[in-house]
C-alpha positions as a LaTeX table, in Angstrom:
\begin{tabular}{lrrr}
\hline
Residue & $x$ (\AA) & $y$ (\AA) & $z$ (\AA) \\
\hline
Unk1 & $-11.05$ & $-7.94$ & $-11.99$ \\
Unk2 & $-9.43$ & $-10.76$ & $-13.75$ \\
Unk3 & $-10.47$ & $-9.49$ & $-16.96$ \\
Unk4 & $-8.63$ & $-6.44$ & $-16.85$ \\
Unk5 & $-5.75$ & $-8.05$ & $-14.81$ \\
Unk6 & $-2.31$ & $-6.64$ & $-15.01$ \\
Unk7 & $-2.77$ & $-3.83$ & $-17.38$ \\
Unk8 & $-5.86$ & $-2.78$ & $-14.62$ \\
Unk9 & $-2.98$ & $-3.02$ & $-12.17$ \\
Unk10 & $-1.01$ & $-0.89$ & $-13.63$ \\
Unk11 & $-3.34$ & 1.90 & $-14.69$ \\
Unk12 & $-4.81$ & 2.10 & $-11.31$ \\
Unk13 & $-1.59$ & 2.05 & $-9.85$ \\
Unk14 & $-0.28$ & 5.12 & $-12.03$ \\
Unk15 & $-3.24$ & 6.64 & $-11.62$ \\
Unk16 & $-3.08$ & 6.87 & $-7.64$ \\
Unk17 & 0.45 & 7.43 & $-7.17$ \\
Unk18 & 0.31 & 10.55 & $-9.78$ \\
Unk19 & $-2.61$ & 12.40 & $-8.09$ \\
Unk20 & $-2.99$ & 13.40 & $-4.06$ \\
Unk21 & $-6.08$ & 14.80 & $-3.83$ \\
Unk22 & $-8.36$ & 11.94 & $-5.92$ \\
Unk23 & $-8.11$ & 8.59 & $-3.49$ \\
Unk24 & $-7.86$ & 5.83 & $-5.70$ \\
Unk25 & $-7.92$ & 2.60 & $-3.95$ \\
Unk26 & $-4.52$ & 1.28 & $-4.97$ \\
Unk27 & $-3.60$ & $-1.02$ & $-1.63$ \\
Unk28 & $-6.82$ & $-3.03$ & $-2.48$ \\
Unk29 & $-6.64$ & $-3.68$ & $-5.86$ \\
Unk30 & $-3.10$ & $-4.88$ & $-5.51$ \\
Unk31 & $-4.23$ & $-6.95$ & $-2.37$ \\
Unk32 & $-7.32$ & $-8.84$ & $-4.63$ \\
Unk33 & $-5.29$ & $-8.63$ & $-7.57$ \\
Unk34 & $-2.47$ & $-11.08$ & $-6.18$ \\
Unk35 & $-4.86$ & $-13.36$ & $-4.74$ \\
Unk36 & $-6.50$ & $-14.19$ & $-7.80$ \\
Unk37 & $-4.10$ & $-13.61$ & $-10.84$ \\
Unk38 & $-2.40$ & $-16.20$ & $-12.29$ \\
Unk39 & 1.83 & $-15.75$ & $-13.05$ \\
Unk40 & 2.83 & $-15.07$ & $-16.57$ \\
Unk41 & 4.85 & $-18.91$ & $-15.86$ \\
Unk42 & 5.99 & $-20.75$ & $-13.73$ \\
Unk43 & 4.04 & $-22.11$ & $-10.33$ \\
Unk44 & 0.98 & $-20.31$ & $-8.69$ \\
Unk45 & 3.47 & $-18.42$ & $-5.87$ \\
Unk46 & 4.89 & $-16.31$ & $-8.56$ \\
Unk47 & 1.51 & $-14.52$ & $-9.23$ \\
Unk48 & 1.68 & $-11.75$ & $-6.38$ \\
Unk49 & 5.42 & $-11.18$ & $-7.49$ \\
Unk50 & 4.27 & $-10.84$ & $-11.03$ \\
Unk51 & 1.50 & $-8.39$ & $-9.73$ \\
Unk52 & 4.12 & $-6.34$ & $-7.41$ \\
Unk53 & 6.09 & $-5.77$ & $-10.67$ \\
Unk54 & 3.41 & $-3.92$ & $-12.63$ \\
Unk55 & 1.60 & $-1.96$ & $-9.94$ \\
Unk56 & 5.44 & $-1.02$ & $-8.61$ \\
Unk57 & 5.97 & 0.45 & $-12.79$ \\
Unk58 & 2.70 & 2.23 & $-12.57$ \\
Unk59 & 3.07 & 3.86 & $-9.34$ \\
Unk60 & 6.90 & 5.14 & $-10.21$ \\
Unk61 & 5.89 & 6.37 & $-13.30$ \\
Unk62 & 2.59 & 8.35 & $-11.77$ \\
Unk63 & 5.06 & 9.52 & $-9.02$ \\
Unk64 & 6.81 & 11.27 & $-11.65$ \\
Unk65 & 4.13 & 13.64 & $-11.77$ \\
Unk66 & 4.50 & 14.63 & $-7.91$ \\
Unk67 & 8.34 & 14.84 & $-8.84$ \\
Unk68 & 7.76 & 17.26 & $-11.67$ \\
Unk69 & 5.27 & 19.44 & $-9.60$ \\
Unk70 & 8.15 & 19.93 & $-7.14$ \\
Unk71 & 10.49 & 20.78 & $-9.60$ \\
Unk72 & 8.30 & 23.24 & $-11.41$ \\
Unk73 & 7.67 & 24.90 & $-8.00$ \\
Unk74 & 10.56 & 24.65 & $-6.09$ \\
Unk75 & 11.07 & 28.69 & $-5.86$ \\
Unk76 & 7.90 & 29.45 & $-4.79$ \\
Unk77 & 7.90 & 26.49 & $-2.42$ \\
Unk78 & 11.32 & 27.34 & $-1.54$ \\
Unk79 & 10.73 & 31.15 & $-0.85$ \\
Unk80 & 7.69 & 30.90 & 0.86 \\
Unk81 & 9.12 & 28.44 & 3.91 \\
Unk82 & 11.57 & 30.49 & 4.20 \\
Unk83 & 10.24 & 33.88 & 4.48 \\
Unk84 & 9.38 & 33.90 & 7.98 \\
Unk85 & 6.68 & 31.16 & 7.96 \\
Unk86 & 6.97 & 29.32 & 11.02 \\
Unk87 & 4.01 & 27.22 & 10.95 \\
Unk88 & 3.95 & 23.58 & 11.61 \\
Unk89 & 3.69 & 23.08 & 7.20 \\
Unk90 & 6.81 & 25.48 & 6.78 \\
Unk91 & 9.17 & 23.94 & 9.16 \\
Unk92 & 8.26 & 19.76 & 8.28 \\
Unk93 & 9.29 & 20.90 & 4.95 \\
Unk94 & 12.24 & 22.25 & 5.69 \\
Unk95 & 12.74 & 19.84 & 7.41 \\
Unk96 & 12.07 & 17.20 & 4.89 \\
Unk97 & 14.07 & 19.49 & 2.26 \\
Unk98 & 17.51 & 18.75 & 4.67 \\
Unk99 & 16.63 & 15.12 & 4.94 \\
Unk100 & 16.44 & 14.83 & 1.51 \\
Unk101 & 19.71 & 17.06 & 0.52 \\
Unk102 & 21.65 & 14.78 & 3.64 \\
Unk103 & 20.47 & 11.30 & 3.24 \\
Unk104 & 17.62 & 11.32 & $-0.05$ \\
Unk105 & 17.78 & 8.03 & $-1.56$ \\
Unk106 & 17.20 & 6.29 & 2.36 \\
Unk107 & 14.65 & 8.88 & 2.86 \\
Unk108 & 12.62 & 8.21 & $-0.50$ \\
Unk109 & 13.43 & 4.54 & $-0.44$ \\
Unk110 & 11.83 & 3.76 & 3.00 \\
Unk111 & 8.75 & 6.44 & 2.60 \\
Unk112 & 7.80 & 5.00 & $-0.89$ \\
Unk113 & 8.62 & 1.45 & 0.36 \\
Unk114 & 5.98 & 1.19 & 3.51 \\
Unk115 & 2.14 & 2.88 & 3.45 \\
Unk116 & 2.46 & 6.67 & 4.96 \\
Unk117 & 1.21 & 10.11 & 4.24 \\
Unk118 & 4.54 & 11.26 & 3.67 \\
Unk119 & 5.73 & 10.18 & 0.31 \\
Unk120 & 3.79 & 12.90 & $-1.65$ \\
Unk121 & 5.47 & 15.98 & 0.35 \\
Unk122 & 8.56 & 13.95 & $-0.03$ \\
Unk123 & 7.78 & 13.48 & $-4.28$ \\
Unk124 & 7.34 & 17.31 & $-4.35$ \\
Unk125 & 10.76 & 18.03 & $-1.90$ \\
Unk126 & 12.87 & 15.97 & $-4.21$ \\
Unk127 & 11.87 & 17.95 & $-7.70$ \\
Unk128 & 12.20 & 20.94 & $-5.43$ \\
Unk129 & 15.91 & 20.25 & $-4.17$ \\
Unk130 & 16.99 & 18.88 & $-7.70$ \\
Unk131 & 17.32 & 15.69 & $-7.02$ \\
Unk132 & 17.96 & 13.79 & $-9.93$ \\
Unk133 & 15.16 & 12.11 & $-12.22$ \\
Unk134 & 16.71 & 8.75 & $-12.74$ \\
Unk135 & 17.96 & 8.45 & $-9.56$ \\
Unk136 & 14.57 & 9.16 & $-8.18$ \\
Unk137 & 12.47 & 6.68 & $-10.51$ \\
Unk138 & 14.84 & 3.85 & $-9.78$ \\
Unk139 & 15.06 & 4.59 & $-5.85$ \\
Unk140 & 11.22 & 5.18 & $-6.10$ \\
Unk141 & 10.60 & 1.70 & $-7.92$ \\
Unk142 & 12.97 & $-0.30$ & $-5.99$ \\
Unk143 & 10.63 & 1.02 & $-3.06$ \\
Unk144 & 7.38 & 0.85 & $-4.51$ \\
Unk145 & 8.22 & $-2.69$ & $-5.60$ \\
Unk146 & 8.71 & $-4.05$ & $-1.86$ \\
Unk147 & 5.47 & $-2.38$ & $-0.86$ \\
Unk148 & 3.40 & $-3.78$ & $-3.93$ \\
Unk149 & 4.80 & $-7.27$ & $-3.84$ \\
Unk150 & 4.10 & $-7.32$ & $-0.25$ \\
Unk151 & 0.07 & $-6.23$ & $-0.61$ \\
Unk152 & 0.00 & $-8.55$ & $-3.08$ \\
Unk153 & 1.55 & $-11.51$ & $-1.58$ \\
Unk154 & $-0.78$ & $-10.48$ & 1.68 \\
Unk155 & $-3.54$ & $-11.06$ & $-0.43$ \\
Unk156 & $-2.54$ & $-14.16$ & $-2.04$ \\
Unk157 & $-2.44$ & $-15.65$ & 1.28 \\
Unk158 & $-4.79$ & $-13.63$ & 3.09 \\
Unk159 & $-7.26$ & $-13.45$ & 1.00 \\
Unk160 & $-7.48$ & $-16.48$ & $-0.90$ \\
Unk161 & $-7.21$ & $-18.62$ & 2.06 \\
Unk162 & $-10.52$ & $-16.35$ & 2.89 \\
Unk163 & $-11.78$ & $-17.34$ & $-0.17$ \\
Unk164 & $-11.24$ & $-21.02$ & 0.45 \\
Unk165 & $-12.35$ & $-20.64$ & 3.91 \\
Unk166 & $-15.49$ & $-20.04$ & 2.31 \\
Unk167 & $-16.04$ & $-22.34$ & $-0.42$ \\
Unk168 & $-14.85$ & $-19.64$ & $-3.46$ \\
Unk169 & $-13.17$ & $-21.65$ & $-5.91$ \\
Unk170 & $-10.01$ & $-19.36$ & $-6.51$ \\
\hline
\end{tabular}
């Protein structure tokens, strides 16, 4: 893991925030990765932050590609809900749709900041309702940086007190 290090971080990162349906096992390789990277400078405690920074940039700019499949679709995804659908998919995402027209950047911020099934219906509801690209990237990173740098710094103490624990040199 070392050996591919950051840029790994980032590629697997970007690679499982930009696609639903292949499970790529981002949480873990961000929770090893900041237990056994070293910082770019300064002392050892800056690793994880170092690692939160680069897996948050790959997994807002993956995102982008949930963000532009809502956008592209929004119609269709619109029109359908709407068009006397009442089942329990429909009416979350309407749902979701007047969250994110009321209150969008506090939606997106605290479903892309904490682990939850919901941030790729909420990706595709914000291309769908227009919400701006920037705005969503920075909102998204800001988010996706808290969760990252938190995985990571659970697995610089976590883990590599583990690793200790059982006579790994880390």
């Amino acid at each position: 893991m070392a050996k591919y290090g950051y840029w790994g971080g980032f590629i697997v990162s970007a690679l499982g925030c930009g696609s639903m349906f292949i499970p790529i096992p981002m949480a873990a390789l961000q929770f090893a990765l900041g237990a056994i990277l070293l910082p770019w400078f300064g002392p050892l405690w800056l690793g994880p932050l170092c690692v939160g920074l680069v897996c948050s940039i790959g997994e807002a700019i993956g995102s982008l590609s949930m963000y532009a499949a809502g956008h592209s679709g929004a119609t269709h995804l619109f029109d359908r809900a709407t068009k006397g659908h009442s089942g329990r998919t429909q009416k979350f995402y309407l749902w979701l749709m007047r969250m994110m027209e009321r209150r969008g950047p506090l939606v997106l911020f605290f479903l892309s900041a904490t682990m939850n099934p919901f941030y790729f219906p909420a990706a595709l509801t914000c291309g769908a309702v227009r919400f701006g690209v920037k705005k969503y990237f920075l909102v998204t990173l800001v988010g996706k940086f808290v969760k990252c740098t938190a995985i990571a710094y659970a697995g610089f103490f976590g883990f590599r007190s583990f690793l200790a624990w059982i006579g790994v040199p880390v």
